[in-house]
C-alpha positions as CSV (number, residue, x, y, z in Angstrom):
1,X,17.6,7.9,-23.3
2,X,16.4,4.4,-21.8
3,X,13.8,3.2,-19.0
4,X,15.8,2.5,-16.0
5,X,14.7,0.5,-13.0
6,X,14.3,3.3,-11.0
7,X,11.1,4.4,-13.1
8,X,9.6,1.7,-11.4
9,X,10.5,1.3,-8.1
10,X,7.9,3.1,-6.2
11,X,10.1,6.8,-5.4
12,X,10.4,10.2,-6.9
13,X,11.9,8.4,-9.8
14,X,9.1,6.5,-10.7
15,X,6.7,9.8,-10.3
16,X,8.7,11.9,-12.4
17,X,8.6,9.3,-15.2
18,X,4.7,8.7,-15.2
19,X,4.4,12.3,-15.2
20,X,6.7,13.2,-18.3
21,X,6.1,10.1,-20.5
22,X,2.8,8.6,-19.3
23,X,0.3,10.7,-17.6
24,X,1.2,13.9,-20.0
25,X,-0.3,11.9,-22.7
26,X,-3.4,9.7,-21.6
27,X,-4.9,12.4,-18.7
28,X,-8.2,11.6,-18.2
29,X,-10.6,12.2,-15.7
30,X,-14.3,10.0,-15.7
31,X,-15.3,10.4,-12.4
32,X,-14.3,12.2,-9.0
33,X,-10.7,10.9,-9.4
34,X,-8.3,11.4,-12.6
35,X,-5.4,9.8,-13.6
36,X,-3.2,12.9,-12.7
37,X,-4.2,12.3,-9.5
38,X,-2.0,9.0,-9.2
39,X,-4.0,7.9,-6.8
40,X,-4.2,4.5,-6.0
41,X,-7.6,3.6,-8.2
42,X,-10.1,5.4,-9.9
43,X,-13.9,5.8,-9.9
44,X,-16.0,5.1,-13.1
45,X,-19.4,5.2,-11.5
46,X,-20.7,6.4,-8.4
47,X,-20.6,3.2,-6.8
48,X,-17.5,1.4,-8.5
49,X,-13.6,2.1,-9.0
50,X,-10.9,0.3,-10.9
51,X,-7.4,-0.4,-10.2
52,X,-4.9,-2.4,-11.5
53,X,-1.8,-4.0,-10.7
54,X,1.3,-5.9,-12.4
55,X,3.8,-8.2,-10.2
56,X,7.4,-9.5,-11.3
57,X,8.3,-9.9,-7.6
58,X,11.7,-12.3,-7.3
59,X,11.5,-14.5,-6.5
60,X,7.8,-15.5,-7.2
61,X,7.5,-17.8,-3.7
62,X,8.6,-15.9,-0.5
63,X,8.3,-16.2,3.2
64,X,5.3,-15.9,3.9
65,X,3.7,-15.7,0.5
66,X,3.9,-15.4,-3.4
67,X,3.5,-13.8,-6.5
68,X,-0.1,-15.3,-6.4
69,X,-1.3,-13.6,-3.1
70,X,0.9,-10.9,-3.7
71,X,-1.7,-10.0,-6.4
72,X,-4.8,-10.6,-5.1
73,X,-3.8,-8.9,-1.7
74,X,-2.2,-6.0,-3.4
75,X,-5.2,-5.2,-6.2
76,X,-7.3,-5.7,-3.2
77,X,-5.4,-3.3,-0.7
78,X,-5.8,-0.5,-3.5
79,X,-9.1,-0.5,-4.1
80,X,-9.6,-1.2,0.0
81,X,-7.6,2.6,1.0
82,X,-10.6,4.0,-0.9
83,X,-13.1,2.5,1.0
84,X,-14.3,0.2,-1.5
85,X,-15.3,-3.4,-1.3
86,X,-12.6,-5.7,-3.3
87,X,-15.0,-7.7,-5.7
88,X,-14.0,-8.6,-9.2
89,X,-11.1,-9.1,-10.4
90,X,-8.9,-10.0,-13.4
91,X,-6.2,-12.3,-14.0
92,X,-3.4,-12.0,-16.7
93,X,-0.3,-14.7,-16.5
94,X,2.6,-14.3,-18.5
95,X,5.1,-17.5,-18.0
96,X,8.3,-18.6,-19.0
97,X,8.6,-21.3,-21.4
98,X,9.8,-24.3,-19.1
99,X,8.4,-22.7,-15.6
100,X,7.7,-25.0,-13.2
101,X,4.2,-26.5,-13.2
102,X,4.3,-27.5,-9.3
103,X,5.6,-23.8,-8.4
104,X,2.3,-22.8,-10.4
105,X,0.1,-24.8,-8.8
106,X,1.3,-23.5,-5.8
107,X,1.4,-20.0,-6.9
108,X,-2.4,-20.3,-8.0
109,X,-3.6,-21.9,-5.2
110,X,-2.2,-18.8,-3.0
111,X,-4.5,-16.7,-5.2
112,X,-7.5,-19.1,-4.9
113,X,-7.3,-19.0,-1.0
114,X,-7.3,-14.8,-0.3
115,X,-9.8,-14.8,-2.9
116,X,-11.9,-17.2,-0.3
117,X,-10.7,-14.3,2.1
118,X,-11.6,-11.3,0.6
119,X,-15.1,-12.6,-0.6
120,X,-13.7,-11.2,-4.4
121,X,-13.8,-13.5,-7.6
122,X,-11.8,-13.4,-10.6
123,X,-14.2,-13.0,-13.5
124,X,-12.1,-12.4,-16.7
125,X,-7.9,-13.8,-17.6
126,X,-5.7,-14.3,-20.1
127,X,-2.7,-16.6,-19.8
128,X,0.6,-15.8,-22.3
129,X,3.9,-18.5,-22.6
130,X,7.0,-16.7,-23.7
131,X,10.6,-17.4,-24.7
132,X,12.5,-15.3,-21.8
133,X,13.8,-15.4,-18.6
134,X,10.7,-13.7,-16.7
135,X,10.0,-16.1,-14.4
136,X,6.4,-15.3,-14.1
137,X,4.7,-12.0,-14.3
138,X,1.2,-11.2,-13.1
139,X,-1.5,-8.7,-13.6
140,X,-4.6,-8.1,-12.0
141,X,-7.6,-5.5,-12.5
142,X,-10.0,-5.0,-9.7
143,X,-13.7,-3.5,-9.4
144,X,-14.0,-1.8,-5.7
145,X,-17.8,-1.5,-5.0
146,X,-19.6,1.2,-2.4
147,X,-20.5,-0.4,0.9
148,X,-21.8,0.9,4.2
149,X,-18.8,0.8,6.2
150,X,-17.6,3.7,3.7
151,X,-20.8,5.6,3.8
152,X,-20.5,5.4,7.4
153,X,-17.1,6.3,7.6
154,X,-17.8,9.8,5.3
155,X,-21.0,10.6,7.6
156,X,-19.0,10.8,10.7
157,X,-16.3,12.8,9.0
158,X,-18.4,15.5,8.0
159,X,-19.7,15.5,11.4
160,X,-16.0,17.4,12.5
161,X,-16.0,19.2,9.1
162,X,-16.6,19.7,5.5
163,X,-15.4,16.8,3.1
164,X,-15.7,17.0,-0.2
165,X,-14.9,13.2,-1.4
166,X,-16.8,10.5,-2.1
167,X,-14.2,8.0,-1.6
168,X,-11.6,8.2,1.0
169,X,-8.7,9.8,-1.0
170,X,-5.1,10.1,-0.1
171,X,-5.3,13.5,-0.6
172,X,-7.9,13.9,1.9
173,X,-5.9,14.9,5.2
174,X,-6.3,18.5,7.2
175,X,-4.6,20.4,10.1
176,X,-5.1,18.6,12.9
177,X,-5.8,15.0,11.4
178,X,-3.8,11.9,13.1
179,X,-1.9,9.9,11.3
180,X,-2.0,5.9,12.2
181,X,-0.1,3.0,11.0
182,X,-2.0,0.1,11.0
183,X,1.3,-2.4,11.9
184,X,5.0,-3.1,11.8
185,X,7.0,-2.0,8.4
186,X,9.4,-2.9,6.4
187,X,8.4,-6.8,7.2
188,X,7.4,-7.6,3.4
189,X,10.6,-6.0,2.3
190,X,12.9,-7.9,4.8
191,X,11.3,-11.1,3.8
192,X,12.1,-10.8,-0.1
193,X,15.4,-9.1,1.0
194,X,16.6,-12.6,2.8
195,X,15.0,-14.6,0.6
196,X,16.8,-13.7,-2.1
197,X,19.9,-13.3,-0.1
198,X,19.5,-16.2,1.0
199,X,19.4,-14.8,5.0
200,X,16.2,-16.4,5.9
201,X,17.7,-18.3,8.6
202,X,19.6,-15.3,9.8
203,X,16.0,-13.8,10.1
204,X,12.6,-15.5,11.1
205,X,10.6,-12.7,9.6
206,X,7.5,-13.5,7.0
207,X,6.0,-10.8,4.1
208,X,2.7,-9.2,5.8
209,X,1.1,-10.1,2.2
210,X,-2.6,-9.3,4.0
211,X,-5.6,-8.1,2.4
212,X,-6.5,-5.1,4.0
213,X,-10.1,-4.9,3.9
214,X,-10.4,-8.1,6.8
215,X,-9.8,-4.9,9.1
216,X,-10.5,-1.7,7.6
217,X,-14.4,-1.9,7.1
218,X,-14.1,-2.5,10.7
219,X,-12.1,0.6,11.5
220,X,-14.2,2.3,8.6
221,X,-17.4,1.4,10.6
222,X,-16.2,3.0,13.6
223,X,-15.8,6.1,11.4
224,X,-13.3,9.1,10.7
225,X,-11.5,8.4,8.3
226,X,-10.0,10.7,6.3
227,X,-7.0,9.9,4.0
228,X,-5.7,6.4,3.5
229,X,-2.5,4.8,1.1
230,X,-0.9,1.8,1.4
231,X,2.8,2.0,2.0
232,X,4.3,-0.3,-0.6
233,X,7.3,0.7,-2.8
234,X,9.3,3.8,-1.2
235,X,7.7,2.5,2.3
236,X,6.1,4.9,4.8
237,X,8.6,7.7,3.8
238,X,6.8,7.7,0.2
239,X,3.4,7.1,1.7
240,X,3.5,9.8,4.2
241,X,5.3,12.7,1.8
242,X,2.5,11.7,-1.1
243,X,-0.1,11.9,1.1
244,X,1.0,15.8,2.8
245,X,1.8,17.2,-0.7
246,X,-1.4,15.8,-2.1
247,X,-3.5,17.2,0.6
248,X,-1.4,20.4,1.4
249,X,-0.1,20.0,5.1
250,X,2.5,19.1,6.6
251,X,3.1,15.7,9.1
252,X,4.8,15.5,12.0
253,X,5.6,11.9,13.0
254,X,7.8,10.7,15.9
255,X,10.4,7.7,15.1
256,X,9.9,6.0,18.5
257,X,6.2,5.4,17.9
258,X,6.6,3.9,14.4
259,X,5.9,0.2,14.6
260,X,8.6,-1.7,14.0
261,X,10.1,-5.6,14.7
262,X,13.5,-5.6,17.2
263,X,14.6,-8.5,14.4
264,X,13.3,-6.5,11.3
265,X,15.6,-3.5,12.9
266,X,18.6,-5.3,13.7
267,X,18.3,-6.4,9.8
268,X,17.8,-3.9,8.4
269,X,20.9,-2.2,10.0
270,X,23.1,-5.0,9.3
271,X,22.3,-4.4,5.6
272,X,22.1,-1.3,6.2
273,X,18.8,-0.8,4.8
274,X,16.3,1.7,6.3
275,X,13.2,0.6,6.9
276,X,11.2,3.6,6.6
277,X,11.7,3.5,2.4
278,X,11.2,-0.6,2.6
279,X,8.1,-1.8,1.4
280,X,4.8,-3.2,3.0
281,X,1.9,-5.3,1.3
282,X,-0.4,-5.8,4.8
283,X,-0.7,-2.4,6.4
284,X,-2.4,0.9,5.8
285,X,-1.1,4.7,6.4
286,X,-4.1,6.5,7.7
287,X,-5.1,10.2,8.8
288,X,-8.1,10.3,11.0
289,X,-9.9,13.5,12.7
290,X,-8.2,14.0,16.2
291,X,-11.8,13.0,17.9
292,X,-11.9,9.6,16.8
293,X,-8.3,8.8,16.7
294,X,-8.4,6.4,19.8
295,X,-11.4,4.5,18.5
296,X,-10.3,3.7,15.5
297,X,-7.2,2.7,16.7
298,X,-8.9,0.4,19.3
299,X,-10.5,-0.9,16.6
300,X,-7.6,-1.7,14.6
301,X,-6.2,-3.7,17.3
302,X,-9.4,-5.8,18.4
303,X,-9.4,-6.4,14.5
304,X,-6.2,-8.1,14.7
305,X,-3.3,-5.4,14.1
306,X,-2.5,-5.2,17.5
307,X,0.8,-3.2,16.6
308,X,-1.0,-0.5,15.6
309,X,0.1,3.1,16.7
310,X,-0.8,6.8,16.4
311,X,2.8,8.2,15.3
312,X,2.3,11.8,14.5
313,X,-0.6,14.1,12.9
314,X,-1.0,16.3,10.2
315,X,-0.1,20.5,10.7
316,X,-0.5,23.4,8.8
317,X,2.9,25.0,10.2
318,X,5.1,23.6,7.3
319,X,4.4,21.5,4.3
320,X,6.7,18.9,4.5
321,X,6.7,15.9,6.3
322,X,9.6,16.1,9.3
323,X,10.4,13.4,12.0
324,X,11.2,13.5,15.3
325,X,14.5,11.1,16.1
326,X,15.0,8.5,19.0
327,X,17.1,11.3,20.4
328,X,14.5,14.2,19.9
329,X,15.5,16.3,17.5
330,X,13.3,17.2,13.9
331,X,14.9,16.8,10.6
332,X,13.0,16.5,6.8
333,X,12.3,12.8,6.0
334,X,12.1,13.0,2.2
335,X,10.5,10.9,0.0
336,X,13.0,8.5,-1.7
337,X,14.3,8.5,-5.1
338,X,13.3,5.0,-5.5
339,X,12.7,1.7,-2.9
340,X,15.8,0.2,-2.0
341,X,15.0,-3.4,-3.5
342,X,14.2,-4.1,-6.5
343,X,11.2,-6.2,-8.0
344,X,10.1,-6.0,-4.5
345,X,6.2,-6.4,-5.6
């Protein structure tokens, strides 16, 4: 038996594998959250949680971004669909012998401005030169930290019902909930997909690399929040099917309202890639309690994500998630075995 790629690309794959080989043996649980959970960090201490991250994305400099604010964006993002504050972080580099200095610099200096961004600061690194063909490989840790747009968000929750959480989990969704995505998919896919291809002329599409938290304490201000993921490897299709098993319901979400680019479409087809199981490193999957659904939504979109949509809600007539087509009917939307591209993030 071997490791295939597929144990790491995001799908059912990948969940199976951490489950049998990984989780079975170093199950923990310190605070609310445990590592079974898989969510996407942990809490150590009332007031902090911990994630981290590693990135082998190819190639290391895309449209719209790289490697370098690939990781502070994506730490930050998982530490951001918990409600937490993105604060300190960790920096690990792991280098081919011979890599560019200039594509470094450039690389570094990616990380160096969303850091500005975010308001985070790398506090601790370690740098490694090897005799391979990696490229460059990244990992970063990152401390979340309790604010009052999160407190907030939790107080006007439990005004519509009980919620036992003290971070917003993915698991957190009821009958009833809405579910919003926060912009257009598949975009960060489609950008490494032409890259690498090189299509990108055949496509003026850029990665929504995007820290997250620029508009979420906003929406988490305005309050109702329930469950939040971000939709990165396996896409919405993952996102949305981890997210109903976790919590227990069902989703219903209709294609026509997803968010989605005419040009990201018409690529997508022409591959024929679906962009539901492509990958996303700027947006956020959210359920929010019916009442303040439009709100938050408004919110979203005078925060910047003007693509923003309501696409379905969450029921508890079935348990899986099932989406309506462009020509009406329902069918199953399954998670997928594994995202479509590989070293994607």
């Amino acid at each position: 038996m071997i490791v295939r790629k597929e144990d790491g690309a995001g799908g059912k794959y990948m969940v199976d594998f951490l489950r049998k080989h990984v989780i079975s043996k170093f199950n923990s649980k310190v605070g609310e959250i445990a590592l079974n959970d898989m969510d996407d960090s942990t809490d150590f201490h009332p007031d902090y949680i911990l994630t981290t991250d590693s990135y082998v994305v190819d190639p290391p400099v895309f449209p719209g971004g790289s490697i370098g604010s690939l990781a502070i964006c994506g730490t930050s993002n998982d530490l951001s669909v918990l409600g937490a504050e993105p604060s300190f972080l960790s920096l690990s580099l792991i280098l081919q012998d011979g890599f560019p200095v200039d594509k470094l610099e450039k690389i570094l200096s990616d990380m160096e401005y969303w850091l500005k961004e975010t308001g985070a600061s790398i506090i601790t690194g370690d740098t490694k030169v090897v005799e391979s063909n990696i490229g460059i490989a990244v990992n970063t840790s990152g401390v979340g930290v309790r604010n009052g747009y999160l407190d907030r968000n939790l107080q006007v929750v439990r005004e519509y019902r009980e919620y036992p959480y003290r971070w917003v989990r993915d698991s957190g969704l009821a009958n009833g909930d809405v579910i919003i995505v926060s912009g257009g998919i598949a975009e960060h896919g489609a950008a490494i997909m032409a890259s690498r291809e090189g299509l990108e002329f055949e496509i003026d599409v850029k990665s929504d690399t995007y820290p997250v938290w620029l508009f979420l304490r906003k929406a988490l201000e305005t309050g109702g929040i329930t469950a939040m993921k971000d939709p990165t490897r396996g896409g919405i299709a993952a996102t949305l099917n981890e997210m109903a098993e976790k919590s227990g319901v069902g989703i219903l979400v209709e294609q026509e309202k997803i968010p989605l680019r005419d040009d990201v479409k018409s690529f997508c087809d022409v591959l024929g890639l679906d962009p539901l199981i492509m990958a996303n490193e700027g947006k956020v999957v959210m359920g929010v309690v019916a009442e303040q659904a439009e709100d938050v939504l408004r919110i979203l979109k005078k925060a910047g994500q003007k693509d923003a949509a309501i696409v379905g809600y969450a029921t508890s007539e079935f348990q899986e998630v099932v989406i309506e087509t462009l020509i009406g009917t329902r069918k199953i939307l399954p998670s997928p075995m594994a995202d479509p591209i590989p070293r994607v993030c």
